[in-house]
C-alpha positions in Angstrom: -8.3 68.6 -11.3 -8.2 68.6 -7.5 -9.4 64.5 -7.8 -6.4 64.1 -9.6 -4.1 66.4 -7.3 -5.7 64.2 -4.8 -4.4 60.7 -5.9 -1.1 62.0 -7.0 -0.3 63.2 -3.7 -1.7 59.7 -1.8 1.1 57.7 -4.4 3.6 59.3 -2.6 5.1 56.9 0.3 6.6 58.1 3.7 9.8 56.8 4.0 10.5 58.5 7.4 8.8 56.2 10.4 11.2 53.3 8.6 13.9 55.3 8.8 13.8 55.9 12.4 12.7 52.5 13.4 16.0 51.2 11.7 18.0 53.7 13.3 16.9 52.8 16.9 17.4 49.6 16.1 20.9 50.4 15.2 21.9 52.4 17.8 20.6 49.2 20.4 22.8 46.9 18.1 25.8 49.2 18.9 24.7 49.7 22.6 24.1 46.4 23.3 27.9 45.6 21.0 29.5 48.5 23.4 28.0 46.9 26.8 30.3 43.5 25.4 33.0 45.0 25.0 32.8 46.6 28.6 32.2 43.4 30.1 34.8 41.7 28.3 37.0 44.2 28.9 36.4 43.8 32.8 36.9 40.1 32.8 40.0 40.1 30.7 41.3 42.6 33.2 40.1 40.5 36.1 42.2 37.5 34.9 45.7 40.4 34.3 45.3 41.5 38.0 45.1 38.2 38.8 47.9 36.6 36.9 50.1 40.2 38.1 49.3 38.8 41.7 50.0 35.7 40.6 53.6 36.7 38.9 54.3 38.9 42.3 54.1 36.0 44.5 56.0 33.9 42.7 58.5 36.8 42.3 58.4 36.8 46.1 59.0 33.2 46.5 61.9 32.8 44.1 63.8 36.1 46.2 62.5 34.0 49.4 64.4 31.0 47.5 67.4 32.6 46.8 68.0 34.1 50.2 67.6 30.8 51.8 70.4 29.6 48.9 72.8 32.5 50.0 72.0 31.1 53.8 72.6 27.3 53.1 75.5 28.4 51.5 76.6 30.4 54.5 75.9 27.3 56.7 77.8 25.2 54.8 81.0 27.1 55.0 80.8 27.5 58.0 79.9 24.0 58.6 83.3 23.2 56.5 85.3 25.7 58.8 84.0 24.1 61.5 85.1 20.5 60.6 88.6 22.1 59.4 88.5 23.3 63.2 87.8 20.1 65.1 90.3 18.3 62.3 92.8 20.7 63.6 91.5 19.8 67.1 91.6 16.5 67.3 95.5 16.3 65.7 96.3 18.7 69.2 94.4 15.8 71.2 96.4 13.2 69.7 99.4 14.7 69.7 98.5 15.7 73.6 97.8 12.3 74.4 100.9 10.7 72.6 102.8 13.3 74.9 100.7 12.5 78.3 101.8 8.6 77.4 104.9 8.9 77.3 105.5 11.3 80.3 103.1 8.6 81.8 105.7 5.8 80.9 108.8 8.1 82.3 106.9 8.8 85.8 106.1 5.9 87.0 109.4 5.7 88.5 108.8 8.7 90.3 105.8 7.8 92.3 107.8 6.8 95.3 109.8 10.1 95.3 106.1 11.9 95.6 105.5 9.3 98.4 108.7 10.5 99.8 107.6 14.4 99.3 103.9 13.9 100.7 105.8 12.6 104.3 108.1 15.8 103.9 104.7 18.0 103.5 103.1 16.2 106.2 105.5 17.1 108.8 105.8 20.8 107.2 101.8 21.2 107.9 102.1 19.4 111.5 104.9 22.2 112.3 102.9 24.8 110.6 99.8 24.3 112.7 102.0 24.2 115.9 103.1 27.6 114.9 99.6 28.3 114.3 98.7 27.6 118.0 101.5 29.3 119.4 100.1 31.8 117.0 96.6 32.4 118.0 98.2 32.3 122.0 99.4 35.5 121.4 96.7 37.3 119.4 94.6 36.3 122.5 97.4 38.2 124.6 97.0 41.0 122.1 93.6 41.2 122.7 93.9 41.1 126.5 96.5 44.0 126.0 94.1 46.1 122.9 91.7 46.2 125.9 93.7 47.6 128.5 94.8 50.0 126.2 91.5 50.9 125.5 90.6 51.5 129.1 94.1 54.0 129.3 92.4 55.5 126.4 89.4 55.9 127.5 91.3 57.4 130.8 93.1 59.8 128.7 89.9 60.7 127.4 88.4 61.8 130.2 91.5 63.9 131.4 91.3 65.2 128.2 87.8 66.8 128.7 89.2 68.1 132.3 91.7 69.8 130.2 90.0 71.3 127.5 87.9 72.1 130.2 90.2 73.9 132.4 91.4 75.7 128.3 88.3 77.1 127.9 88.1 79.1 131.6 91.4 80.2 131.0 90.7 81.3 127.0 87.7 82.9 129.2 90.7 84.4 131.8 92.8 85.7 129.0 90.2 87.0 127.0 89.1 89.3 130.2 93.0 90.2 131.0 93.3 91.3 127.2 90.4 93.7 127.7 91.7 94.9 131.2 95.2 95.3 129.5 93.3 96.9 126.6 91.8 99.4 129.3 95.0 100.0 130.8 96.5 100.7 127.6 94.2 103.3 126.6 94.0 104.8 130.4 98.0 105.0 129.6 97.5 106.6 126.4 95.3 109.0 127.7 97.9 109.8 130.6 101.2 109.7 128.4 98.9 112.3 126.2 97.9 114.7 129.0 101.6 114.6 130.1 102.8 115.3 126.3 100.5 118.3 126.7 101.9 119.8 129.7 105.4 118.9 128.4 104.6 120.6 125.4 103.0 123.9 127.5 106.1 124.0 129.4 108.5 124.0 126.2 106.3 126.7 124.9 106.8 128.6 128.1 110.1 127.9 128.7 110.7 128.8 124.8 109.1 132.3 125.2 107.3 130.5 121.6 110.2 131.5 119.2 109.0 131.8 115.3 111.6 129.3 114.4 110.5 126.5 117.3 106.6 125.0 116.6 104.5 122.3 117.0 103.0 120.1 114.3 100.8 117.6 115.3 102.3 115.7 118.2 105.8 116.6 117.6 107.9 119.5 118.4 109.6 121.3 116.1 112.9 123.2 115.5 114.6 124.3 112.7 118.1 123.0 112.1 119.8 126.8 112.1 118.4 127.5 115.6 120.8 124.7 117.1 123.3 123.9 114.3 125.7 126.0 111.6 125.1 125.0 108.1 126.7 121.5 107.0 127.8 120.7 110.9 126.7 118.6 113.8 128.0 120.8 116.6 125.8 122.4 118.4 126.0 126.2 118.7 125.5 128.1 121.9 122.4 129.6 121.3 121.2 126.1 120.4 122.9 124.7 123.6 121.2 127.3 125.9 117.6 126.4 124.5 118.6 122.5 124.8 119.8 123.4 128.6 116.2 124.6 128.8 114.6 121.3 126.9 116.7 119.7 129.7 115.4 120.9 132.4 111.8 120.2 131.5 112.5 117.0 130.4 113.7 116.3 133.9 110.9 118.2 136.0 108.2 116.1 133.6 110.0 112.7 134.6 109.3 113.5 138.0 105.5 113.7 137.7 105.6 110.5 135.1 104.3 107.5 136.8 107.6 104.8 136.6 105.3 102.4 135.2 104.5 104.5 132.2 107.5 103.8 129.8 107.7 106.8 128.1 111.0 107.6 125.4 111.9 111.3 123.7 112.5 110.4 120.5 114.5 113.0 119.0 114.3 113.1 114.9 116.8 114.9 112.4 115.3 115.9 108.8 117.3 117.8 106.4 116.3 119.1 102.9 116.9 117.8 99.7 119.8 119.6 98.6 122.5 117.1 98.2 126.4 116.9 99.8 129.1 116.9 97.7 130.2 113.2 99.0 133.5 114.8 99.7 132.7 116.2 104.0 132.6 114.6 106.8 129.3 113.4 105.9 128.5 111.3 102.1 124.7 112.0 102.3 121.6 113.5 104.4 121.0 110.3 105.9 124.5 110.7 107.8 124.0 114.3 108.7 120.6 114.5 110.1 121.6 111.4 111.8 124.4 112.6 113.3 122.2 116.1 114.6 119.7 113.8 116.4 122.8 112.1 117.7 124.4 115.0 119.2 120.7 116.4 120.3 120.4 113.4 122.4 124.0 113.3 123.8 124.0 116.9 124.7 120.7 115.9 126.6 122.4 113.4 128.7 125.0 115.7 129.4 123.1 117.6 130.9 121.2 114.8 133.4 118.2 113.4 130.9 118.7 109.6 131.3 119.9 107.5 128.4 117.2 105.4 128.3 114.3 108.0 128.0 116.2 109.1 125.1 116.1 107.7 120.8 118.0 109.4 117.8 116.7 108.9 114.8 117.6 110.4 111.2 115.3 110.3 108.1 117.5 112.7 105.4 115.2 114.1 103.0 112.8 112.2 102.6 110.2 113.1 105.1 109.9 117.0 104.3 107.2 119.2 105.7 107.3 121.7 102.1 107.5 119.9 99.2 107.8 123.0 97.2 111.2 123.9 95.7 111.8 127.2 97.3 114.5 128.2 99.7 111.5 128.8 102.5 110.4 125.4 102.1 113.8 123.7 102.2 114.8 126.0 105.5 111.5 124.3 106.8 112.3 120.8 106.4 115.8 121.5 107.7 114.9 120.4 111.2 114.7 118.7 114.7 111.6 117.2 116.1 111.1 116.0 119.8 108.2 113.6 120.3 107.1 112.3 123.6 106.0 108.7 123.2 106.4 105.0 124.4 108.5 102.7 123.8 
């Protein structure tokens, strides 16, 4: 039984080692179909790319062709222009020429009329360049007389120097006269000040230094009911005796003034701010303190003080000493001030 096992199983025939075989075989068919195709398909696209560059340069070449049309066609309407130009051209020339004939033909008979105006000319240009001789005679005079000139300049020049010269010492001169004058100014100052002080001592002694008679700064000071009733100009006698006073120093201080000090009393009326009725003597406060430093300074020279040491001045109300609106302050700015000053 195993004998026969034996044979039935040798009978059997192995298919597989075919089978394999064929299928390599196969798959190199279809390898060796595939590596074909490849190549094929390179060449064939070989021969597109170069038929594309083909088709692009001929692309190329026709727009090349047709922009050189367009320019030919350009040229040759300009070209036509151009001959329609010189046409138009040479119909002026001819019609020129047929006019330069005939004026030609018509001046032929006028050739010994511009004989005749060539002589004329002639003798014009022989005058002329007399005239120019004569001409450049007198620029050289001019230039004889530019030169003198320039030596008188040159003259005036110099005495010009000498003079600015001479300016500057006396700019120098004046300069140190002004500060001299300046010096005597304030040496004057200084005197009319020391003299305004003893004037001012003696008022206060000779005033036995009333409460209604001051001094404010460099001015002074009394009030308007010591020497005046209310609303008038006239002096009263109280008022008159203290101005006899006022006098009298005045006059005593003139003596010890050097004459070439020139010294005024200037003699100022200030009222207050109540206004007049209009209907007085007086319309305003300008008018009546006027009229007080008037009469101030005439009473004054009545009594010997020279005119010309003497100034009236009035300011109204409108230089007050109170500004407050009490009756104290208005009696305060009622008032006359003496200041001793130059003029």
């Amino acid at each position: 039984m195993a004998l026969a096992r034996a044979r039935r199983t040798d009978r059997r025939v192995d298919y597989w080692p075919g089978f394999v075989d064929a299928m390599a075989t196969l798959l190199l068919a279809i390898m060796f179909l595939l590596s074909v195709f490849v190549l094929a398909q390179y060449f064939l696209s070989q021969e597109i790319t170069g038929k594309d560059a083909v088709l692009d340069r001929l692309n190329a070449q026709i727009n090349e062709l047709t922009q050189l049309l367009a320019l030919e066609q350009a040229n040759s309407q300009d070209a036509e222009d151009t001959i329609a130009n010189l046409r138009a051209s040479l119909e002026d020339i001819r019609a020129d020429r047929s006019r330069l004939e005939q004026i030609l033909a018509s001046g032929s008979g006028q050739s010994e009329q511009a004989e005749a105006r060539i002589g004329e000319l002639s003798g014009a240009l022989d005058e002329e360049r007399q005239v120019s001789q004569r001409a450049l005679s007198q620029v050289e005079l001019l230039n004889q007389q530019i030169s003198a000139l320039r030596k008188q300049i040159g003259a005036l020049e110099a005495a010009l120097e000498v003079s600015e010269e001479r300016d500057r010492e006396s700019r120098t001169k004046i300069a140190d006269l002004g500060r001299r004058l300046n010096v005597a100014l304030a040496q004057r100052v200084q005197e009319l000040n020391r003299y305004r002080s003893d004037f001012f001592g003696r008022l206060r002694e000779i005033l036995s230094d009333r409460e209604n008679i001051r001094i404010v700064g460099d001015r002074f000071v009394f009030q308007s009911e010591v020497l005046f009733p209310s609303g008038a100009t006239e002096i009263n006698p109280n008022g008159r005796e203290e101005m006899r006073k006022l006098a009298d120093a005045i006059l005593e201080l003139q003596k010890e003034i050097p004459p070439e000090i020139n010294w005024v009393l200037r003699v100022d009326g200030h009222t207050d701010d109540v206004p007049l009725s209009g209907t007085g003597r007086f319309r305003d406060n300008w008018e009546l303190s006027t009229a007080r430093a008037t009469a101030v300074v005439k009473f004054l020279i009545e009594n010997g003080v020279p005119a010309n040491r003497l100034v009236a001045a009035g300011f109204g109300e409108y230089q007050p000493l109170d500004t407050e609106d009490t009756a104290e302050a208005r009696a305060r700015n009622r008032r006359i001030e003496l200041k001793l000053t130059e003029r």
